[in-house]
NUVEXLO-188803 format. One record per residue (C-alpha): x, y, z. Coordinates in steps of 0.2 Angstrom, whole numbers, plus 2048, in hexadecimal, padded with zeros to 3 digits. Example, Ala and Ser with C-alpha at 12.3 -4.5 7.8 and 13.67 -1.06 7.14 Angstrom:
BEGIN
83E7EA8278447FB824
***
This chain:
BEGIN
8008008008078127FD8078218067F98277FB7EF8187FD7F181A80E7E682B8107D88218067D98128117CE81881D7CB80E82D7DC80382E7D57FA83D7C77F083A7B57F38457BA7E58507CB7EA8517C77FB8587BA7F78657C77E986D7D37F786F7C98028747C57F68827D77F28847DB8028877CC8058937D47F689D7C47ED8977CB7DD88D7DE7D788F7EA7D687F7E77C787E7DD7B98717E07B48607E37C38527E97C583F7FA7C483D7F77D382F7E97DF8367E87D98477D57D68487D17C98547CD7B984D7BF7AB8507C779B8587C57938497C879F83D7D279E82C7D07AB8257CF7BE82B7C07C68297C97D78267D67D581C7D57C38147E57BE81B7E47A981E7E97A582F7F77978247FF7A581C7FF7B282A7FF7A783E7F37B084A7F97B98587F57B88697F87C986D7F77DA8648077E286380B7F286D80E7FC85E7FC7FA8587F67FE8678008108697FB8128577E881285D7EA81B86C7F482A8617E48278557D982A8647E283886B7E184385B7D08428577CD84786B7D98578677D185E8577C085A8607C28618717CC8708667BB87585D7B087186B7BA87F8757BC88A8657A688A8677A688C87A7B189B8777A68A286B7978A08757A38AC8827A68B88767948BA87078F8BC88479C8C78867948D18767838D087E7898D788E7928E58877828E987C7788E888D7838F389678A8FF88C7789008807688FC88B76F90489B7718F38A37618EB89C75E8DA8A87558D489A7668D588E76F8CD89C7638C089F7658BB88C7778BA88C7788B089A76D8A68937788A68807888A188C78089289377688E88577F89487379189087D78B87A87D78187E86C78F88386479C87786D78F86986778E8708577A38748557AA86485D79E85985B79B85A8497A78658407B585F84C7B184C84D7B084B8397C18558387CA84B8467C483D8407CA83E8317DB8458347DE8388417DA82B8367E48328297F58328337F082083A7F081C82780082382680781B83680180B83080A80A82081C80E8288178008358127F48288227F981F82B7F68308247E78358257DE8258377E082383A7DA8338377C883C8257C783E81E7C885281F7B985D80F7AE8567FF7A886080079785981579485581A78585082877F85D83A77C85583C76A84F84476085F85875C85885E74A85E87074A86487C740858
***
């Protein structure tokens, strides 16, 4: 796969794959089972064939645990989208101050102090501050941090394949023991 592939191939994790790390990391599940030896996601007892990727489990042995490096990839995925969301979520809760802070200064400086003016703003600072957090993190930031999270874990996926591939491949679930030698 090439770097420009890699921006279209969008989740690398498979469905499964993602809700067992997440639970990994939540200290829900252990790193432990049987997984693809190519895309990591976990694997039926009896399974040949990965419902993912289409690796067979003769070409590829299972693993019994996911390696570490997959699991930092994930949390690094899970750790961008949180920053571009939380960003815009607080980019909308400071527009929502900055509108109070309009309606006050209208109040005050306009309408004499008008209660009723204040009132409102208050009421656009509790209000218009979680609409537009809502509306700013949760859909304009979630689609954007998703996106460019995925993206770079695109990215970081192709180096590791790279990586992993040109190296000895990780300890195997199932590996065969070496052939006993008799003395002679």
């Amino acid at each position: 796969m090439s770097a420009r592939d890699a921006t279209t191939e969008i989740p690398v994790f498979s469905q499964r794959l993602d809700e067992v790390l997440g639970m990994m990391i939540k200290g829900d599940a252990p790193n432990a089972g049987r997984f693809c030896a190519n895309c990591y996601t976990p694997l039926g007892k009896k399974a040949e064939v990965c419902p993912h990727c289409a690796t067979q489990t003769s070409e590829r042995a299972p693993l019994a645990k996911v390696p570490p490096e997959v699991i930092a990839m994930y949390r690094r995925m899970r750790t961008r989208e949180s920053l571009v969301v939380n960003s815009f979520a607080f980019a909308g809760l400071f527009l929502g101050v900055l509108v109070f802070m309009g309606l006050v200064a209208v109040a005050v400086y306009r309408m004499d102090g008008s209660w009723v003016m204040l009132s409102f703003a208050t009421v656009v600072l509790l209000v218009g501050g979680r609409i537009f957090a809502g509306v700013l993190g949760g859909w304009i930031g979630d689609d954007i941090g998703y996106n460019f999270a995925h993206k770079k874990l695109a990215l970081e996926w192709v180096e590791f394949e790279h990586t992993r591939d040109d190296s000895p491949p990780p300890e195997a679930a199932h590996a065969q023991p070496a052939p006993a030698t008799s003395p002679q």
